[in-house]
N, CA, C and O atoms as CSV, one atom per row, in Angstrom:
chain,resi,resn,atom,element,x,y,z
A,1,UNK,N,N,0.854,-1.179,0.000
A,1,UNK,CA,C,0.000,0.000,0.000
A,1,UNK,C,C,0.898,1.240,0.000
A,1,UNK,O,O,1.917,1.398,0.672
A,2,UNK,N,N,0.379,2.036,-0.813
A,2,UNK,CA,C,1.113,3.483,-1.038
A,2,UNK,C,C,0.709,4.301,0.124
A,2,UNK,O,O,-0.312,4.179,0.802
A,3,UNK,N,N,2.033,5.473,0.293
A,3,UNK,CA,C,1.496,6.525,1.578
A,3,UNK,C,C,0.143,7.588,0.605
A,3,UNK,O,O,-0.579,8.406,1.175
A,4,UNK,N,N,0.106,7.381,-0.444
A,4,UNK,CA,C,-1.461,8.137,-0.683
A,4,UNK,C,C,-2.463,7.675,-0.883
A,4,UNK,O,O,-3.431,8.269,-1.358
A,5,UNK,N,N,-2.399,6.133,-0.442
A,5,UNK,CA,C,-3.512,4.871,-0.255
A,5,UNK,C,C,-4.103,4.955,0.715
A,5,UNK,O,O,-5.331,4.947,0.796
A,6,UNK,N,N,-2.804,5.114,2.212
A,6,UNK,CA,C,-3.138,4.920,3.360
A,6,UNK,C,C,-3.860,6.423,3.499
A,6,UNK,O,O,-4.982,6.590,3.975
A,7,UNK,N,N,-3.135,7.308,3.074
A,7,UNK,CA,C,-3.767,8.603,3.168
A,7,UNK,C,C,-5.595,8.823,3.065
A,7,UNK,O,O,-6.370,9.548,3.688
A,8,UNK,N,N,-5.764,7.909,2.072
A,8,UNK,CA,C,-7.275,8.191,1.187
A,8,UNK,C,C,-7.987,7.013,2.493
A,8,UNK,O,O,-9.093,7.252,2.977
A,9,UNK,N,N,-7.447,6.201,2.774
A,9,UNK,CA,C,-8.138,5.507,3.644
A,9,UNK,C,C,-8.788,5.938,5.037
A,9,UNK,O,O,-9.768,5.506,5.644
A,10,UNK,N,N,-7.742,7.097,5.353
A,10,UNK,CA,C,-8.160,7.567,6.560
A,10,UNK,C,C,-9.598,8.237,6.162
A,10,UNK,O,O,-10.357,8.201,7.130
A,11,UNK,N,N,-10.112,8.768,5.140
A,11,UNK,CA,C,-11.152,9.308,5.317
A,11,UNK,C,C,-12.499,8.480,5.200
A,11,UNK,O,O,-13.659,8.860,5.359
A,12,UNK,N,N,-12.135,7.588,4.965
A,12,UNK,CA,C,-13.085,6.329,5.853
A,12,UNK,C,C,-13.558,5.979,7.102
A,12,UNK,O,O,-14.650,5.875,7.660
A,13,UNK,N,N,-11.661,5.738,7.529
A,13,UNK,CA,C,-11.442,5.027,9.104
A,13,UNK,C,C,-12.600,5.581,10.161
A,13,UNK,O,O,-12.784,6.794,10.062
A,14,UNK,N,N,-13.336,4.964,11.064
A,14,UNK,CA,C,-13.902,5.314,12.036
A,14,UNK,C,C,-13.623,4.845,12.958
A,14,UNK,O,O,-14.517,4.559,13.754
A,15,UNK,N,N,-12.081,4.519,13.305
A,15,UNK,CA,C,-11.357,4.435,14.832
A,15,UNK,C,C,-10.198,4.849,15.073
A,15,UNK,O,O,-10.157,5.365,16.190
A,16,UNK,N,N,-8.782,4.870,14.297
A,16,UNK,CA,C,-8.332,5.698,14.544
A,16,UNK,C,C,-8.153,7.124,15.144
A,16,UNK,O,O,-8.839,7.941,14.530
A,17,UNK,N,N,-7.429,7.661,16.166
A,17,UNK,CA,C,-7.837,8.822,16.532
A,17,UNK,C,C,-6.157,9.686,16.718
A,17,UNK,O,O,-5.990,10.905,16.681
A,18,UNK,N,N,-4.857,8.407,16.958
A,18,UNK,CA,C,-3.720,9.224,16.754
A,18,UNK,C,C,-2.816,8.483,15.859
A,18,UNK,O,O,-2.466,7.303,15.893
A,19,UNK,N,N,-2.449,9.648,14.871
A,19,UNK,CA,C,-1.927,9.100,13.945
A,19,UNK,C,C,0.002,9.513,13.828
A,19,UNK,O,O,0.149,10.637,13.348
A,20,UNK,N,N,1.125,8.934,14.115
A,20,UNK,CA,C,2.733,9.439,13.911
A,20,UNK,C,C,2.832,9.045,12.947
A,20,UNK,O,O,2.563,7.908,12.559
A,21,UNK,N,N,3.539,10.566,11.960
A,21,UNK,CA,C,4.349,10.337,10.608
A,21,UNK,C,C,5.376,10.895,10.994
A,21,UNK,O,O,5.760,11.705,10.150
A,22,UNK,N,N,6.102,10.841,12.006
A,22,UNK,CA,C,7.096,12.062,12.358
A,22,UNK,C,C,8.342,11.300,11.826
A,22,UNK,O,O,8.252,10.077,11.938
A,23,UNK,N,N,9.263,11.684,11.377
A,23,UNK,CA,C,10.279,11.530,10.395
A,23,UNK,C,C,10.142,10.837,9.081
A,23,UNK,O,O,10.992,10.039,8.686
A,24,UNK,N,N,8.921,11.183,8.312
A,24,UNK,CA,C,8.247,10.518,7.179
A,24,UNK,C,C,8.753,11.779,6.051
A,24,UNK,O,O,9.069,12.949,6.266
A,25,UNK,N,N,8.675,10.979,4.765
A,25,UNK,CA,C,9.109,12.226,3.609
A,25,UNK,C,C,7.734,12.388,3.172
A,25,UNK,O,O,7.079,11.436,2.747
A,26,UNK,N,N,7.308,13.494,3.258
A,26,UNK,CA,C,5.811,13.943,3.085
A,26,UNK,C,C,5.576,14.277,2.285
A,26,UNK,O,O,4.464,14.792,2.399
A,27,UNK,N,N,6.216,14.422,0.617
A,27,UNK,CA,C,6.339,15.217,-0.143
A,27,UNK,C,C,4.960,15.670,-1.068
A,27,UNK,O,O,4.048,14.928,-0.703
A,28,UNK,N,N,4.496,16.572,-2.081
A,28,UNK,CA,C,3.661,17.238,-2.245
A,28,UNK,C,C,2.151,16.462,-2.909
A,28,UNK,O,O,1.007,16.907,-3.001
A,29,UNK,N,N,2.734,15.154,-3.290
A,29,UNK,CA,C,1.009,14.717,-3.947
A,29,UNK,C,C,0.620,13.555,-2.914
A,29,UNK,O,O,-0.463,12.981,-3.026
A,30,UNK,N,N,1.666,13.179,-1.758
A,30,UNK,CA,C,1.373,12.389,-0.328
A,30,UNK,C,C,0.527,14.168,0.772
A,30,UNK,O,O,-0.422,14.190,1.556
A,31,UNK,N,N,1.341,15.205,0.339
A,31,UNK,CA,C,0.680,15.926,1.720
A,31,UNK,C,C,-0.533,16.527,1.137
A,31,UNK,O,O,-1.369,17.030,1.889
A,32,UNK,N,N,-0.689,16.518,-0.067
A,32,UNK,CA,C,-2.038,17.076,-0.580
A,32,UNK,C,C,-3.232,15.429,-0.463
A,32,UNK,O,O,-4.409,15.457,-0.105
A,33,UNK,N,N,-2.849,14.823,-0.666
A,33,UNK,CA,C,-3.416,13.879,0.230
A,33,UNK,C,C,-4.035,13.388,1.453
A,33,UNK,O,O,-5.144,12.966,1.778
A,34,UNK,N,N,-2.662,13.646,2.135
A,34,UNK,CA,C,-3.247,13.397,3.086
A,34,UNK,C,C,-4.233,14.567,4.289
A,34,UNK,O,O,-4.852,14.339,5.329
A,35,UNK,N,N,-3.939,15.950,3.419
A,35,UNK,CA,C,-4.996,17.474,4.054
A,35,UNK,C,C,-6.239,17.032,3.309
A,35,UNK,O,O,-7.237,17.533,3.826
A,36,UNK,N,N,-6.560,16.128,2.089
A,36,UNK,CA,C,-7.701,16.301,1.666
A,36,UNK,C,C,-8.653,14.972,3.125
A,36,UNK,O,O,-9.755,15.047,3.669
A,37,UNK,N,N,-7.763,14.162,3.216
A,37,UNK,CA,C,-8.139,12.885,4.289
A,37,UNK,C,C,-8.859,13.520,5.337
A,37,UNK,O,O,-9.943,13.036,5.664
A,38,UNK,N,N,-8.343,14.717,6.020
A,38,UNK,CA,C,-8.327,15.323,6.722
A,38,UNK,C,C,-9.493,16.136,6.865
A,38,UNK,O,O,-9.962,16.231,7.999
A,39,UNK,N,N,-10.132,16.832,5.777
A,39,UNK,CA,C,-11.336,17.868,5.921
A,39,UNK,C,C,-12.451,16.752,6.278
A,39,UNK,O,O,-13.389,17.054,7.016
A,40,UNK,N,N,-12.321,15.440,5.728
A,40,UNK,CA,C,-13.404,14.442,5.898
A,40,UNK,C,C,-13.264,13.549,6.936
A,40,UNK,O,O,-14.307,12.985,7.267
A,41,UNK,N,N,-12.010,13.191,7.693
A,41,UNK,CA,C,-11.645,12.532,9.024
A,41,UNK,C,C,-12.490,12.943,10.070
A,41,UNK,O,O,-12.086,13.965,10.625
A,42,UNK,N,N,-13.393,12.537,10.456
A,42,UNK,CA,C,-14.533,12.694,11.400
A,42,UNK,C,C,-13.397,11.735,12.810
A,42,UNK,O,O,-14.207,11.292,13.625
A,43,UNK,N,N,-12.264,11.436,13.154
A,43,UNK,CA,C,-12.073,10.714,13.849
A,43,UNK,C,C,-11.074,11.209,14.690
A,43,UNK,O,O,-11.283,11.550,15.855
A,44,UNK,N,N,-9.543,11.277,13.892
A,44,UNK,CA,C,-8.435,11.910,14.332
A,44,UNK,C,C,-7.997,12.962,14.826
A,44,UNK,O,O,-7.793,14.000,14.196
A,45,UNK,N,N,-7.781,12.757,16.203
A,45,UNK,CA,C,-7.374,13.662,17.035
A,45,UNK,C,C,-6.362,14.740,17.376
A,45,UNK,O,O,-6.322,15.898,17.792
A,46,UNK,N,N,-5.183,13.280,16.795
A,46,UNK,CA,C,-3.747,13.909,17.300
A,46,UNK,C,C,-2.534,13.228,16.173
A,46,UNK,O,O,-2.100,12.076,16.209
A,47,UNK,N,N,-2.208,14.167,15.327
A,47,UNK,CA,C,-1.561,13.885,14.261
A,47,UNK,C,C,-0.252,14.533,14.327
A,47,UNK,O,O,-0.226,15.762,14.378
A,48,UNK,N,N,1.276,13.598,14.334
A,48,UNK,CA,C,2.283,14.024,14.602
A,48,UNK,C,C,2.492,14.104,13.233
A,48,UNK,O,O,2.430,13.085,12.544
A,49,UNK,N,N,2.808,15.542,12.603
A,49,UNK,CA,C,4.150,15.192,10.888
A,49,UNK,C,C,5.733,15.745,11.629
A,49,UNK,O,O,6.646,15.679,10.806
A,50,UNK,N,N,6.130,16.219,12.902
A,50,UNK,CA,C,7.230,16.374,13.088
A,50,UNK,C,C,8.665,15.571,12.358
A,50,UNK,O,O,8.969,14.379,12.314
A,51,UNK,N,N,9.307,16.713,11.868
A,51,UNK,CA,C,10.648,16.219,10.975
A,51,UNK,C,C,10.179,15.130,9.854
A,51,UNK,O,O,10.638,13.989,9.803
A,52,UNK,N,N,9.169,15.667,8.943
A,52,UNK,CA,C,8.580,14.625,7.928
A,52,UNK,C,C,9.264,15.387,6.377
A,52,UNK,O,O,9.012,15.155,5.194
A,53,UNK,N,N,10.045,16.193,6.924
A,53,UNK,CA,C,10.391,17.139,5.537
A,53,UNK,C,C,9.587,18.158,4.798
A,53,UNK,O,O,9.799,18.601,3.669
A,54,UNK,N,N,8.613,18.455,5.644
A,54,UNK,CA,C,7.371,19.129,5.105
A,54,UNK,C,C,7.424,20.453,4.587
A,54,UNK,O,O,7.746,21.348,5.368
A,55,UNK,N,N,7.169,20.723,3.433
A,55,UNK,CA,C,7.828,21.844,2.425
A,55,UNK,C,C,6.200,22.948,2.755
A,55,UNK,O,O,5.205,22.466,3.296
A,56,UNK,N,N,6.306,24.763,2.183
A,56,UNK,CA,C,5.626,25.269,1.758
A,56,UNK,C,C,4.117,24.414,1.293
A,56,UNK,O,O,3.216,23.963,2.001
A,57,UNK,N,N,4.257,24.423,0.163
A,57,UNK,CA,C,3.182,23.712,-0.415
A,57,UNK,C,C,2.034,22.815,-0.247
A,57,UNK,O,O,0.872,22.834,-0.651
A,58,UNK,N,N,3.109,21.600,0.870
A,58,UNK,CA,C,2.379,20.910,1.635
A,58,UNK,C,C,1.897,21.751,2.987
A,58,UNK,O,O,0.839,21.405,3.511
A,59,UNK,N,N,2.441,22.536,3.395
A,59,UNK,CA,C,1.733,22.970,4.575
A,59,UNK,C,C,0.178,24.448,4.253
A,59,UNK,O,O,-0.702,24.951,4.951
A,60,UNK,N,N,0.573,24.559,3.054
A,60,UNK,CA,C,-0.444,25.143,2.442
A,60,UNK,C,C,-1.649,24.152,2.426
A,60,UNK,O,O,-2.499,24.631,3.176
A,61,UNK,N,N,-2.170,22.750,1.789
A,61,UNK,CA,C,-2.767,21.838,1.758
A,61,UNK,C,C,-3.095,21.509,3.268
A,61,UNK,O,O,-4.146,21.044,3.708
A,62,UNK,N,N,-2.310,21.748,3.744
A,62,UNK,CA,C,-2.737,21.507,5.530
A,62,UNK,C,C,-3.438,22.481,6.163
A,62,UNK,O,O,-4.369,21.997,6.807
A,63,UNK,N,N,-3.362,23.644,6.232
A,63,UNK,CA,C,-4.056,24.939,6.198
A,63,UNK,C,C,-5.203,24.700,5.767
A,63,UNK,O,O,-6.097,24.616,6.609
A,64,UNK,N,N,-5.491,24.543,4.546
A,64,UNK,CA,C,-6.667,24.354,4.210
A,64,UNK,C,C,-7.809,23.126,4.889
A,64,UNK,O,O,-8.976,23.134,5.282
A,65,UNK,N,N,-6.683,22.099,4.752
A,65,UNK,CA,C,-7.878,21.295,5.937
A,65,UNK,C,C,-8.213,22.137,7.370
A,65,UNK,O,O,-9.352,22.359,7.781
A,66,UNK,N,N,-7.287,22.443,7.859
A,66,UNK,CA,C,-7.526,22.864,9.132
A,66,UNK,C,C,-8.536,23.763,9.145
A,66,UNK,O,O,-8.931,24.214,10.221
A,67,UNK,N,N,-9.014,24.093,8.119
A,67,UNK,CA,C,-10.396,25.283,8.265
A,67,UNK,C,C,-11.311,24.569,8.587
A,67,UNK,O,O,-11.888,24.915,9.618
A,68,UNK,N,N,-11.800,23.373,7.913
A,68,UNK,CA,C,-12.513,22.363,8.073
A,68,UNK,C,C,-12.689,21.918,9.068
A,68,UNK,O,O,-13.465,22.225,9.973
A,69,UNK,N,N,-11.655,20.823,8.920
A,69,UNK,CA,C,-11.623,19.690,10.444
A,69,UNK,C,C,-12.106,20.210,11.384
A,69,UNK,O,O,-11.939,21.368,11.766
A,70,UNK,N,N,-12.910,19.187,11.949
A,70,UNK,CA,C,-13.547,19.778,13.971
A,70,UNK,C,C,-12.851,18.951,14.577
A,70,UNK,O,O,-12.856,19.338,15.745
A,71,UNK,N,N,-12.025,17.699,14.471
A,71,UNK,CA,C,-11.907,16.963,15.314
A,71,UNK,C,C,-10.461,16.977,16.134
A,71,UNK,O,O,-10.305,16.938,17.355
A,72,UNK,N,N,-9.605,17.035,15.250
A,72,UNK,CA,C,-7.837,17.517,15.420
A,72,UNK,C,C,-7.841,18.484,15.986
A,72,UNK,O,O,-8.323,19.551,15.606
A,73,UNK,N,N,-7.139,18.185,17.286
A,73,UNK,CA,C,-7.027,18.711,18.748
A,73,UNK,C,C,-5.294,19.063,18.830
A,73,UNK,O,O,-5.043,19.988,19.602
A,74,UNK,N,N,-4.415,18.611,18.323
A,74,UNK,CA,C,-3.427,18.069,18.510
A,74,UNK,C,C,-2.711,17.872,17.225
A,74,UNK,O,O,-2.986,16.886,16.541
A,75,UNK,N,N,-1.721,18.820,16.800
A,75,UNK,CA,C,-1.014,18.924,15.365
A,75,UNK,C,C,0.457,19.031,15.221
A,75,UNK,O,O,0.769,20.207,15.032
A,76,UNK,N,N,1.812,17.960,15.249
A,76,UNK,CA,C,3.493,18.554,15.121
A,76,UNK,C,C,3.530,18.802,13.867
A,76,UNK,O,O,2.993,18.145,12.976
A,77,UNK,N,N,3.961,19.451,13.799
A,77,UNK,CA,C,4.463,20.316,12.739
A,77,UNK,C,C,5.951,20.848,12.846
A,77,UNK,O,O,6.406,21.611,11.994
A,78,UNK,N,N,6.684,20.413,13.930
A,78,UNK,CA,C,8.001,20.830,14.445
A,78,UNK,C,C,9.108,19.628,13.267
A,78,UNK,O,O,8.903,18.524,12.762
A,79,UNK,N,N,10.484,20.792,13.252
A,79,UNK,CA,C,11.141,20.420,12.382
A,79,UNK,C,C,10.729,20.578,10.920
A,79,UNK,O,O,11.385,19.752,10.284
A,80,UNK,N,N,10.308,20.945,10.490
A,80,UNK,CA,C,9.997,21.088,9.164
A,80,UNK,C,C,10.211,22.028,7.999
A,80,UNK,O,O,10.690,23.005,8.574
A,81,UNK,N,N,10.171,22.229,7.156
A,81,UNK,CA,C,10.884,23.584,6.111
A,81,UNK,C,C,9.584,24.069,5.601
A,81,UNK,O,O,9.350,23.799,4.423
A,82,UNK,N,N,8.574,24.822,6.351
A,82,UNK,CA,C,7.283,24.902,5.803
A,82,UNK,C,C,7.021,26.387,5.286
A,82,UNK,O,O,5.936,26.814,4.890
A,83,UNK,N,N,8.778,27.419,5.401
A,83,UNK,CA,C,8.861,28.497,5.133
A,83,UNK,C,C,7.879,29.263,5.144
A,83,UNK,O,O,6.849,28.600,5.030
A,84,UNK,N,N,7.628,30.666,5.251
A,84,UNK,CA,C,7.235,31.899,5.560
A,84,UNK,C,C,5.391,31.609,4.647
A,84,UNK,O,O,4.221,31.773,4.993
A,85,UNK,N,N,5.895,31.262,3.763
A,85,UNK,CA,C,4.300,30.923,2.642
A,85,UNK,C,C,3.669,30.528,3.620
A,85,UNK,O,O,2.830,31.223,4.194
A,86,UNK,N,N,4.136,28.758,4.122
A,86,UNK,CA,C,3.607,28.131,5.019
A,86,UNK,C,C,2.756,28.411,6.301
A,86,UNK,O,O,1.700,27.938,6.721
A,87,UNK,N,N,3.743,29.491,6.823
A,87,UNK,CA,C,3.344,29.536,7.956
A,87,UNK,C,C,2.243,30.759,8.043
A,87,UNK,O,O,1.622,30.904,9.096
A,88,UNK,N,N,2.045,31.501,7.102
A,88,UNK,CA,C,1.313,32.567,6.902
A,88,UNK,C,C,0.168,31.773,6.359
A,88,UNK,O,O,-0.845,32.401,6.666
A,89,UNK,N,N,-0.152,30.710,5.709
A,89,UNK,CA,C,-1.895,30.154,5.563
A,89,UNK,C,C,-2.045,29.206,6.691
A,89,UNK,O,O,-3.179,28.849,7.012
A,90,UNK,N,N,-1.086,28.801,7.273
A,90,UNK,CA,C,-0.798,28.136,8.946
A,90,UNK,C,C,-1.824,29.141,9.352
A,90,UNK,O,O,-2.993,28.879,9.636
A,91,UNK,N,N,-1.267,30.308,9.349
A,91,UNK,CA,C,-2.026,31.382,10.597
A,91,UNK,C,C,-3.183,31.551,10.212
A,91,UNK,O,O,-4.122,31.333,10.978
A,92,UNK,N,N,-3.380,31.994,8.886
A,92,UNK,CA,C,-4.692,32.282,8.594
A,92,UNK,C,C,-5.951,30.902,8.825
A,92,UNK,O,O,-7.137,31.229,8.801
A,93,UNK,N,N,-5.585,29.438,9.035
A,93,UNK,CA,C,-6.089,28.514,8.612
A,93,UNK,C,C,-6.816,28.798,10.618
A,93,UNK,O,O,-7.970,28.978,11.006
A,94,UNK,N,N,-5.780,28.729,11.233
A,94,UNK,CA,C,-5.900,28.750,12.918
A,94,UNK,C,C,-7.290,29.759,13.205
A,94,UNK,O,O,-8.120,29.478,14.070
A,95,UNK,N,N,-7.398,31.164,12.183
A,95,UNK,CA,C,-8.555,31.812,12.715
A,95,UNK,C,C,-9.973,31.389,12.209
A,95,UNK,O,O,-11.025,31.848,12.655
A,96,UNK,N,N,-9.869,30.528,11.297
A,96,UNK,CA,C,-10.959,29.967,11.194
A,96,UNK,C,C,-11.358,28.579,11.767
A,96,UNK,O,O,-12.506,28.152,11.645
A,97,UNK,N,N,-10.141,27.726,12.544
A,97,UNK,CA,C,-9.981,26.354,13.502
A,97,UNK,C,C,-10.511,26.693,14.743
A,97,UNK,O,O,-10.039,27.627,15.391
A,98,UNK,N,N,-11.561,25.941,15.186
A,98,UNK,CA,C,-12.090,26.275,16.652
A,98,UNK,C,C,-11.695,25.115,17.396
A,98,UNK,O,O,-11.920,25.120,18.607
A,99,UNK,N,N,-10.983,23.838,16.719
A,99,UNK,CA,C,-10.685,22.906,17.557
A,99,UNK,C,C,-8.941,22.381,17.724
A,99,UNK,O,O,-8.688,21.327,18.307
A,100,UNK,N,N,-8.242,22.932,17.355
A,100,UNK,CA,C,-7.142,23.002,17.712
A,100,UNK,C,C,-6.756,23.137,18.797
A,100,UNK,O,O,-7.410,24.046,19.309
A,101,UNK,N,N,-5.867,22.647,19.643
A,101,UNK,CA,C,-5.769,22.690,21.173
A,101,UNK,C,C,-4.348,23.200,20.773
A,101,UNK,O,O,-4.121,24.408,20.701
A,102,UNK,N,N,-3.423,22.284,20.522
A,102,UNK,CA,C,-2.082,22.246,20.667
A,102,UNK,C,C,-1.564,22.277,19.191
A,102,UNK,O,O,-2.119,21.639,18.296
A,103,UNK,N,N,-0.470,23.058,19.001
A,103,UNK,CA,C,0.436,23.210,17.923
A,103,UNK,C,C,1.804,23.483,17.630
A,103,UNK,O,O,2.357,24.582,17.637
A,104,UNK,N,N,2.301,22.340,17.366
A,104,UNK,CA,C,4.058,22.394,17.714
A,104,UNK,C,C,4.397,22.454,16.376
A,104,UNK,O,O,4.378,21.514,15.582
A,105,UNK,N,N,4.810,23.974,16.089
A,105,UNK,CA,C,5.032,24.203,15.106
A,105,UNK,C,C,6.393,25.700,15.476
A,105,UNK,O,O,7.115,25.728,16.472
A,106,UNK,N,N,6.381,26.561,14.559
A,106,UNK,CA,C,7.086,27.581,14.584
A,106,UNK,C,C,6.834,28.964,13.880
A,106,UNK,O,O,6.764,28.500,12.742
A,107,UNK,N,N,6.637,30.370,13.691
A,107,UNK,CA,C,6.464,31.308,12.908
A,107,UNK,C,C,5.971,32.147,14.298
A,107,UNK,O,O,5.297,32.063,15.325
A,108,UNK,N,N,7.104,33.265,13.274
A,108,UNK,CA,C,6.714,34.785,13.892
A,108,UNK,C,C,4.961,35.108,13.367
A,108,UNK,O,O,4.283,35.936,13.974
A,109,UNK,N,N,4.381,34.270,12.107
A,109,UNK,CA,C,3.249,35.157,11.307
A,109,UNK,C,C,2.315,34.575,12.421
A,109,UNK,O,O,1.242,35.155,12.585
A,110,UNK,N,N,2.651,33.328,13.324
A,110,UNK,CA,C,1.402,33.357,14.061
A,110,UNK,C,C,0.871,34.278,14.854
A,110,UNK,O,O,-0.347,34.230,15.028
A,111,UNK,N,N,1.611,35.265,15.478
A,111,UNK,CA,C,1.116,36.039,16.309
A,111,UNK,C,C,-0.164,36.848,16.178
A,111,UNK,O,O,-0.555,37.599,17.071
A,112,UNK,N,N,-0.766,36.672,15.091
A,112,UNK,CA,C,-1.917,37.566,14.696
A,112,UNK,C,C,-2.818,36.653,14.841
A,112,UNK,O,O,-3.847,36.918,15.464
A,113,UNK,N,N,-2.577,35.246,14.226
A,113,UNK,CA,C,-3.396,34.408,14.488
A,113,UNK,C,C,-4.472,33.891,16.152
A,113,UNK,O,O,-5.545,33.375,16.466
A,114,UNK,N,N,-3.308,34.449,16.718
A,114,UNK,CA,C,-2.672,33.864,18.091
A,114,UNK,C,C,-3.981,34.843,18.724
A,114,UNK,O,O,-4.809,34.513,19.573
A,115,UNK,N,N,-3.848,36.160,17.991
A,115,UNK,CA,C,-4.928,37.045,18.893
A,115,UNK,C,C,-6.666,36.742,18.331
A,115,UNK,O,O,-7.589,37.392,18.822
A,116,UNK,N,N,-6.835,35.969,17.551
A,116,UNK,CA,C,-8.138,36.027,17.154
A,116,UNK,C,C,-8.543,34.114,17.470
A,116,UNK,O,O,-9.698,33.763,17.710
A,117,UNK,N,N,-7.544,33.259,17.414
A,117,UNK,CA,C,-8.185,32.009,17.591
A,117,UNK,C,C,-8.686,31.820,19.763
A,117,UNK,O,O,-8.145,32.340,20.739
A,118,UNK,N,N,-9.390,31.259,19.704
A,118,UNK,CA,C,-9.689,31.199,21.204
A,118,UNK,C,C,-9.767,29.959,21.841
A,118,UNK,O,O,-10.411,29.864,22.885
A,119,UNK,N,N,-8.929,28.543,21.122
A,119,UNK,CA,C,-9.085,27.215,21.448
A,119,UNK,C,C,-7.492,27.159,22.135
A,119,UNK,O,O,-7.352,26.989,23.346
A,120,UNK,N,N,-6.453,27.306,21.310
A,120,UNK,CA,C,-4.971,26.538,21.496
A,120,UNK,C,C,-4.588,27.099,22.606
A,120,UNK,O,O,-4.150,28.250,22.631
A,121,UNK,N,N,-4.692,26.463,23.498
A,121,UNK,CA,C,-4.151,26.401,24.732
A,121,UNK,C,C,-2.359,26.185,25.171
A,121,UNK,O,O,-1.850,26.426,26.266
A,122,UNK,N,N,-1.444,25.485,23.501
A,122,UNK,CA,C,-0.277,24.867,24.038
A,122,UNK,C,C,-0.014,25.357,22.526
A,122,UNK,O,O,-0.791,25.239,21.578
A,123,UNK,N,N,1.401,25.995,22.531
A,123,UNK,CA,C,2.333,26.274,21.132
A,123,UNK,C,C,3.776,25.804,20.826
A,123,UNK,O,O,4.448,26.835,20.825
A,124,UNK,N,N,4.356,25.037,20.637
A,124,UNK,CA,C,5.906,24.774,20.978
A,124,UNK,C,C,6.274,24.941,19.792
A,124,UNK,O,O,5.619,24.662,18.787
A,125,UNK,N,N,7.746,25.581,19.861
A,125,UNK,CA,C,8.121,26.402,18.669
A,125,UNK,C,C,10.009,25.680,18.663
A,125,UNK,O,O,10.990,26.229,18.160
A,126,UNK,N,N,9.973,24.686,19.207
A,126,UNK,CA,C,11.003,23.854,19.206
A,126,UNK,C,C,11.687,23.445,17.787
A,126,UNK,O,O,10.931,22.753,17.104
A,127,UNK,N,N,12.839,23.694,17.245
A,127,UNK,CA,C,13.733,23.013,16.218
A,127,UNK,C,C,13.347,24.027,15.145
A,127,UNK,O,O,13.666,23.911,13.961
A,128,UNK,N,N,12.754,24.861,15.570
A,128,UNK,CA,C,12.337,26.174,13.832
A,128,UNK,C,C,13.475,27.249,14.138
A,128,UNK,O,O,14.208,27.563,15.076
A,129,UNK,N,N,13.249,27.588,12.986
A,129,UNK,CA,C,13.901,29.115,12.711
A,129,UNK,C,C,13.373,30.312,12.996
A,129,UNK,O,O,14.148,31.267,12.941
A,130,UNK,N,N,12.300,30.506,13.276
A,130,UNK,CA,C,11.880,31.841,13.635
A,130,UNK,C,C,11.980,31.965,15.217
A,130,UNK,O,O,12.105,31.076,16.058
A,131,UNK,N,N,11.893,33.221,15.347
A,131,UNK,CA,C,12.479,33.596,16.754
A,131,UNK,C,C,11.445,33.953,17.666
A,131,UNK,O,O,10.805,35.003,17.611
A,132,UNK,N,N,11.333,33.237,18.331
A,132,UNK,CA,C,9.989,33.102,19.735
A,132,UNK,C,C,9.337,34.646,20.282
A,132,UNK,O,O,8.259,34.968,20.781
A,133,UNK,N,N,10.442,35.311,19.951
A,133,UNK,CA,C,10.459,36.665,20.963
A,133,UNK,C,C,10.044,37.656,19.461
A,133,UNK,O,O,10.199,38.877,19.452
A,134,UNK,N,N,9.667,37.105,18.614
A,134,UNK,CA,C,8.988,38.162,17.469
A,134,UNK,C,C,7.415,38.017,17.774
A,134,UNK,O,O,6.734,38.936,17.317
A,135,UNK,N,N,6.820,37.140,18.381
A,135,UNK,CA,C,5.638,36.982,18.691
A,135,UNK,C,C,5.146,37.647,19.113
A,135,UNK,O,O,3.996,37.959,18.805
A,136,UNK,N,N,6.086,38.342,20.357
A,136,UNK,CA,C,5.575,39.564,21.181
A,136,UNK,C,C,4.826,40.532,20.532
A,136,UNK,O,O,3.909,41.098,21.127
A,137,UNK,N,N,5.074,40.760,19.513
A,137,UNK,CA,C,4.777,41.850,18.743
A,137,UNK,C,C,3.137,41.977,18.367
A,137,UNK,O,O,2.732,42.914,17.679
């Protein structure tokens, strides 16, 4: 089975609820995949992609689920190259997410996000490049 088999399957699954891809190569027609799994995953809770290689593009496709999804509580996103694109439909995706709890990810662009979402309780900004103390802002 292919990782955009297993991908398409999840939007079936009705037990699964945590899913680790963390050091997986995620690359762009697996992560557009697996964000489309995602708007229709009525199940999954807590989805690690930490250090999966996760580029722009794909984290764009993730964004977009996240407008959707009600159920994903729980998202790594740490380690990853999801550059400035990324993290700017990251943010924008968060003000329309009411069920996001936790997000281990990284970006100065969240901080705007940060003031309008009212769920994420937990942010870890571990192994990125942007600098924690731009948030302030």
């Amino acid at each position: 089975m292919s990782n955009i088999e297993a991908y398409n399957a999840l939007k079936i699954n009705l037990t699964l609820t945590i899913l680790n891809l963390d050091a997986n190569w995620i690359v762009e027609n697996g992560g557009q995949a697996l964000a489309e799994a995602l708007k229709t995953n009525s199940n999954l809770t807590t989805l690690n992609l930490a250090g999966s290689w996760i580029r722009s593009n794909v984290a764009v496709s993730l964004s977009e689920a996240l407008k959707t999804n009600s159920t994903l509580t729980t998202l790594g996103l740490q380690n990853n190259l999801i550059g400035d694109n990324g993290v700017l439909t990251l943010s924008e995706a968060l003000k329309f997410n009411s069920t996001l709890i936790t997000l281990d990810s990284g970006a100065q662009a969240l901080a705007k996000a940060l003031k309008l979402n009212s769920t994420l309780a937990s942010l870890n900004l571990a192994g990125n490049s942007s600098n924690p103390l731009e948030l302030r802002r």
